[in-house]
N, C-alpha and C positions, 0 to 999 in steps of 0.2 A: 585590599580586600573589599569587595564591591559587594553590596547585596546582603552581609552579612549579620545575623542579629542573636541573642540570646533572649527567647522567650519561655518562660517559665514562672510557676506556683512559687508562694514562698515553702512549701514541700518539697519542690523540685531544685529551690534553692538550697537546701539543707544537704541534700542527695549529692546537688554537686559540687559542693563548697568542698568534700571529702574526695574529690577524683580528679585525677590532674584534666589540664586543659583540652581543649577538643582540639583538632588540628585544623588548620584553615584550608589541607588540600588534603586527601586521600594520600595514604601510605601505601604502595602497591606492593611492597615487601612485605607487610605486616600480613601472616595468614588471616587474621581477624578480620582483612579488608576485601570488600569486593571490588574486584577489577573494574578501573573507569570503562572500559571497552572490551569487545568480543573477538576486537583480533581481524578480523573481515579486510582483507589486503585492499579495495580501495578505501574503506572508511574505517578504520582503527577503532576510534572513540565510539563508534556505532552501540548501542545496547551498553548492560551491566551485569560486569559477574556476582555472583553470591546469592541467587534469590530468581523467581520466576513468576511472573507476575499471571493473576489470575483472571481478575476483571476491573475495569476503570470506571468510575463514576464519576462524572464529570458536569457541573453546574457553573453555567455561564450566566453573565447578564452583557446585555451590548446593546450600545444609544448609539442610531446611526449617524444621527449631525456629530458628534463631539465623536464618535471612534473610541469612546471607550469602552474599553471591558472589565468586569468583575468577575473572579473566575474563583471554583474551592474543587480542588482533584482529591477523590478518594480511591484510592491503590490498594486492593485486598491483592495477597502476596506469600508465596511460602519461603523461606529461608531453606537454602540449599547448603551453606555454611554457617560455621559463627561468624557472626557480624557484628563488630562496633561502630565500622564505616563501612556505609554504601554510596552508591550514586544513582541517580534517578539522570536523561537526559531530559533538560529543559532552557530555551533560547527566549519566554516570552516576558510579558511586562512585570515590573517590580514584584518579590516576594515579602509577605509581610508576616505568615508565621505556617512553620511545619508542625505538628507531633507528627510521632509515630507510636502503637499503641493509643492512642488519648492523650500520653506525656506529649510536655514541648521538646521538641531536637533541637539541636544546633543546624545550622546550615552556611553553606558557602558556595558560591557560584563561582564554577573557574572558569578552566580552559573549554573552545569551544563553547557547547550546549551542557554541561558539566553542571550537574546540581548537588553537591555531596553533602551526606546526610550524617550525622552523628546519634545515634541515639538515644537518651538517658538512661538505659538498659539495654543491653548486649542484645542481640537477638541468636536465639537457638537455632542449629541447623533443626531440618523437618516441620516446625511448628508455622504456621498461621500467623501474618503480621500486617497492618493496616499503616498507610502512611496518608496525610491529612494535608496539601498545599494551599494554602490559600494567596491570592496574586490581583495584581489589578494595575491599570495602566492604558493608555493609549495603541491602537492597535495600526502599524506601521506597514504601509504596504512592500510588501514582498517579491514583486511581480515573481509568481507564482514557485516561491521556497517559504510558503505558510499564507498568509493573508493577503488576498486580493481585493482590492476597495472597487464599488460597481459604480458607472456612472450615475444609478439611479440614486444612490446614496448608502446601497447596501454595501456588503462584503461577501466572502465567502473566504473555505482554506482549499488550498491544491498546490501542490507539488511530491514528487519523487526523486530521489527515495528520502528526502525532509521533507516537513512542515506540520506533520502534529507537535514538535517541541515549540511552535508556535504559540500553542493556544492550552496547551496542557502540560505537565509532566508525566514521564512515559521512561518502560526500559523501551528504548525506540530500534527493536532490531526484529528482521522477520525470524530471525530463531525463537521470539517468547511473545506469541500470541494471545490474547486475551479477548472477553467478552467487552464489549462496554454498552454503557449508558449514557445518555446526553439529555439533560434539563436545561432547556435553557428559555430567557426572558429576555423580550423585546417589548419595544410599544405597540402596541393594539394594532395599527395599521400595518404590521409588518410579519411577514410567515417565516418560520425556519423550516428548514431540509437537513435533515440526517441521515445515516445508515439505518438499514433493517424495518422494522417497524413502527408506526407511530401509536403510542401510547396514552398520550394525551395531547389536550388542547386546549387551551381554557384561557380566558379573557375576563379580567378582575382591576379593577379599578384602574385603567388604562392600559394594562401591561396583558400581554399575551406569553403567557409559558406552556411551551411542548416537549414533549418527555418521547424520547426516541429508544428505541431498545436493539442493538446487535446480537441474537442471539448465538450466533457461531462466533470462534475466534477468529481474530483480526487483528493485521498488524496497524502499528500508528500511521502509515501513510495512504493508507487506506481507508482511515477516516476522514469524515467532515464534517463542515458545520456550514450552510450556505442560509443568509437573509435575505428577502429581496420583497418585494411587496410581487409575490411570484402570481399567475395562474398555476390552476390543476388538468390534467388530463388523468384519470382514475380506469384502469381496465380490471379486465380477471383473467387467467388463462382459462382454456377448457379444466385442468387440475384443480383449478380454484387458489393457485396461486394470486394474493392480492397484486396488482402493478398500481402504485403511485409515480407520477413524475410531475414537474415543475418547468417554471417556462419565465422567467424573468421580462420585465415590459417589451424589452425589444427583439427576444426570441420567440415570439410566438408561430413564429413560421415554421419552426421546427416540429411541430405536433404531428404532421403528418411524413416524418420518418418515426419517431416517439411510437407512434398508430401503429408500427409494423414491430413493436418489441415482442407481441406475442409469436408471433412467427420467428424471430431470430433467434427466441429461446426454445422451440420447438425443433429449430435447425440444428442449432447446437446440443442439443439432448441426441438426437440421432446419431452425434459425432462424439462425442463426452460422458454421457451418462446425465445421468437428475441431474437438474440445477442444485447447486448446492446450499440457498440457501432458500428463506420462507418468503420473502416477499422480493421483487423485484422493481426498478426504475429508472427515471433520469433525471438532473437537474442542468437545465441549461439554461446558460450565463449568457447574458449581454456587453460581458468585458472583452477587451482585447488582449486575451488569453491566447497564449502559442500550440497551448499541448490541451489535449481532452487527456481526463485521465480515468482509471480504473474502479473509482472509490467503490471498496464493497458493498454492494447490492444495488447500488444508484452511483452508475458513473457522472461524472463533470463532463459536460460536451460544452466547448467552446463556439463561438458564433459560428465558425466555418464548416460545422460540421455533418456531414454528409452521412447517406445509409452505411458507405463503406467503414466509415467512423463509430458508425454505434456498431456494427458485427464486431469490428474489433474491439472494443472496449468492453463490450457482452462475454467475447472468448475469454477475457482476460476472469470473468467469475469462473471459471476453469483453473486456468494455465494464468498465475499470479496469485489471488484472491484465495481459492479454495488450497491450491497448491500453492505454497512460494516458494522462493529461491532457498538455499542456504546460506550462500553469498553473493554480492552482484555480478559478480565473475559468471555466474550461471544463469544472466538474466536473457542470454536464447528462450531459453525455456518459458521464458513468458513473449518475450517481443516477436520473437520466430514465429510463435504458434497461433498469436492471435494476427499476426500480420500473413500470413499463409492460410489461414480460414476468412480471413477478410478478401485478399485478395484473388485468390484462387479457387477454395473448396466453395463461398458463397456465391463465384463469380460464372463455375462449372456448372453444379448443383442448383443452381435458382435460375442467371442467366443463360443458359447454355450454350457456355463459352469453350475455346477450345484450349485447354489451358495450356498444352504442351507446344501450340504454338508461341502461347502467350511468352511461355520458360525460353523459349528458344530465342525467338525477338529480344529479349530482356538479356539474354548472352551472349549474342551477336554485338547488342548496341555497347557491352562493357567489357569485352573479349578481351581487347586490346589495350585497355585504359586502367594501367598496375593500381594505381590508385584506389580503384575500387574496390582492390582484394588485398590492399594493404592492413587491413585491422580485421585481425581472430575475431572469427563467432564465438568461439569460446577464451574467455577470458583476454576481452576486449582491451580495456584497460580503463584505468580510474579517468574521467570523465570522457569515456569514450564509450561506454558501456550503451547510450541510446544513439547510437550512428548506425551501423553499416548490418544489426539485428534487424531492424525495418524493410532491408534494398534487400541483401545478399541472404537471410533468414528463410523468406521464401522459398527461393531458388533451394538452396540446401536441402529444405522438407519434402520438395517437390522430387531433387534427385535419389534420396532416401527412398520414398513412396515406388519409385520408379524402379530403385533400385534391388528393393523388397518384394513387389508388386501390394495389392492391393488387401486382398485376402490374410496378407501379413500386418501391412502397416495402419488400417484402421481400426481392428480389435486390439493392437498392439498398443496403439495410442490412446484409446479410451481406460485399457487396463491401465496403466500405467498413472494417471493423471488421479484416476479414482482412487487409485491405492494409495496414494499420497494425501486424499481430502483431509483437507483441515490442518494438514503437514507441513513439510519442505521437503523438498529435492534436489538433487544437482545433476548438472551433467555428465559428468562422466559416469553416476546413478543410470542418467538416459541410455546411455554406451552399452552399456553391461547390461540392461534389462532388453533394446534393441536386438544386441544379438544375440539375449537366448533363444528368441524367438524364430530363429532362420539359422538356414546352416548357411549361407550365404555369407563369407569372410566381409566383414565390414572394418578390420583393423582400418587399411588404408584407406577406404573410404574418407570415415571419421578424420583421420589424421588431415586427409586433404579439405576435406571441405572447414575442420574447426579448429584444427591446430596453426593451419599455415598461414602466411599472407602473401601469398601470390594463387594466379590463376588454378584450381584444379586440372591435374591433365584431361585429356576427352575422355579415357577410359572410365573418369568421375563424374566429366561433366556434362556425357550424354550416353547414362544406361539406359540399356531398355528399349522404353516407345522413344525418345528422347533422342536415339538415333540417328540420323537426317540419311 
């Protein structure tokens, strides 16, 4: 048993001297216990049953020579069952004491990201409960499944669909969204980047602490936490939406794609509806980072990253961020959509490009080659789930659009995504909202372009204008 301690009052002593032992792993047969996991067929242990977490508050402290962190998570939460034992998912540095309520729990770190919780009092279904982590330790580079160390001395987190179990505990599933907060302190020469809003800033006796506020929900891998001794570039929309973004020592070239975020989110509102959230951004890194990623309301752009990179990353506060998946089996719905508004609608619509040539070219060159239509757009499979949503996603929304015409398929996709804000969805949710919209039989369609893995016939694979 690793990690494991009994911290308590000599009150708390007395309390438990009269109840039998705490268990060192979750009883998953015991009704009293919440499920280690949510079930989710690539990621099992993903999230926790018995309880729905409301908002995280989260207070870091981080020395960039040493990599250490100080970290205390506070979990406001409702109890969806009785609970004696729950689990929180968490993967980061040494724990050194839980309550729950203000009592001290028992605690145990198992399998996976597994953090199980006992608590010196049962918790009632319906009611309100607060869980209290405090942790600390060295912070381990991840290349990019939690913490990434920068060569300037910083760090940052990124990765999907891990890495908040990195730096916090968390029910870490997109089915139970929460708001958060982030406090956190560095040394005076050094800035942090968060989600949402900044709310403070303040420089005291060497130390700099800034206090970041998310006010929509959000899942954990959509948060972050980025130091870097950054530049600013500061804009406003016409709306008066604020824009903060960030620029680490050796990306400062990147300001003048940054420069054009008021326009990409002006694009995407014609295509989506409101942004969905109150402030907008970017934080880009100077590590040698493979993926930009999505973080809500301030995505990570990796060095290499181009206008095409931030449109998609931007769709993604759409289709991802405001809407998520249910499970990753339905992550078309985020990779499809922001890679076909990057690729095609930004490429028509700003460049004036011809996209249907463009579809065409792009299934001439892969027509023949089984390979590429060997992995389902829908329900890809577990570690397969960011491959062939990037190439083949496109093409799919393209033949859709085509197939639909126009008049259908972009009122149809704006509903749709809205109706969802701040939710989840799935695909075959997509299916079934698509065709009410047309009398146009899309059964086979669907079947061929996201059930199958081989080529769609041409009757699929060039409706419409798409015809040669």
């Amino acid at each position: 048993m690793k990690d494991s301690w009994w911290r308590f009052t000599a009150a708390g002593a007395a309390l438990l001297a009269i109840t039998s032992a705490a268990p060192a792993q979750a009883d998953t047969a015991d009704p009293f216990t919440g499920s280690p996991g949510l079930g989710d067929p690539y990621y099992p242990l993903d999230g926790n049953g018995g309880y729905d977490a409301k908002h995280y508050d989260v207070t870091i402290g981080y020395d960039p020579p040493s990599h250490q962190l100080t970290g205390s998570t506070r979990i406001e939460a409702v109890a969806t069952q009785a609970l004696r034992v729950f689990d929180l998912d968490y993967s980061g540095p040494q724990i050194s004491k839980v309550t729950v309520n203000n009592l001290p729990a028992w605690f145990d770190r198992g399998d996976e990201h597994e953090l199980v919780i006992t608590p010196m009092i049962p918790l009632l279904p319906g009611l309100p409960f607060t869980v209290q982590v405090e942790y600390a330790g060295e912070v381990a580079n991840t290349d990019g499944e939690g913490w990434v160390l920068s060569p300037s001395g910083g760090a940052f987190v990124a990765g999907e669909p891990h890495s908040a179990t990195s730096w916090y505990p968390l029910n870490d599933t997109p089915l139970d969204k929460a708001t958060f907060t982030l406090h956190a302190t560095v040394p005076q020469e050094w800035e942090v980047m968060s989600n949402g809003a900044k709310v403070r800033d303040v420089v005291q006796g060497g130390n700099r602490t800034v206090d970041w506020e998310m006010r929509q929900p959000v899942i954990g891998y959509l948060t972050t936490i980025a130091i870097d001794k950054f530049e600013f570039l500061e804009q406003r929309r016409g709306n008066g939406t604020p824009l903060l973004s960030a620029f680490a020592p050796d990306a400062l070239a990147a300001k003048d794609i940054e420069a054009r975020l008021p326009e990409i989110l002006d694009f995407q509102e014609q295509l989506y509806g409101p942004y969905p959230f109150d402030t907008a951004g970017g934080i880009y890194v100077d590590t040698d980072l493979q993926f930009s990623l999505e973080t809500q309301s301030r995505p990570i752009y990796a060095p290499w990253t181009d206008l095409n990179t931030a449109v998609h990353e931007i769709t993604h506060q759409w289709w991802g961020d405001s809407m998520s998946v249910q499970q990753w089996s339905d992550v078309c719905l985020n990779e499809c959509f922001a890679s076909y508004t990057a690729d095609y609608l930004w490429a028509e619509r700003k460049e004036g490009k011809d996209v249907d040539a463009q579809y065409r070219e792009t299934v001439a060159k892969y027509r023949d080659t089984p390979k590429y239509w060997e992995i389902a757009l829908q329900n890809p499979g577990a570690g397969y789930e960011f491959t062939t949503v990037y190439t083949r996603g496109p093409l799919f929304l393209h033949a859709l659009r085509r197939t639909i015409g126009d008049e259908v398929f972009f009122p149809a996709i704006g509903e749709f995504v809205m109706a969802h804000k701040y939710g989840n969805a799935s695909m075959p949710e997509f299916r079934k909202f698509m065709q009410s919209k047309t009398p146009h039989e899309l059964t086979g369609f669907f079947e061929a372009w996201l059930d199958r893995t081989d080529r769609p016939s041409d009757e699929f694979l060039f409706p419409g204008s798409l015809r040669s």
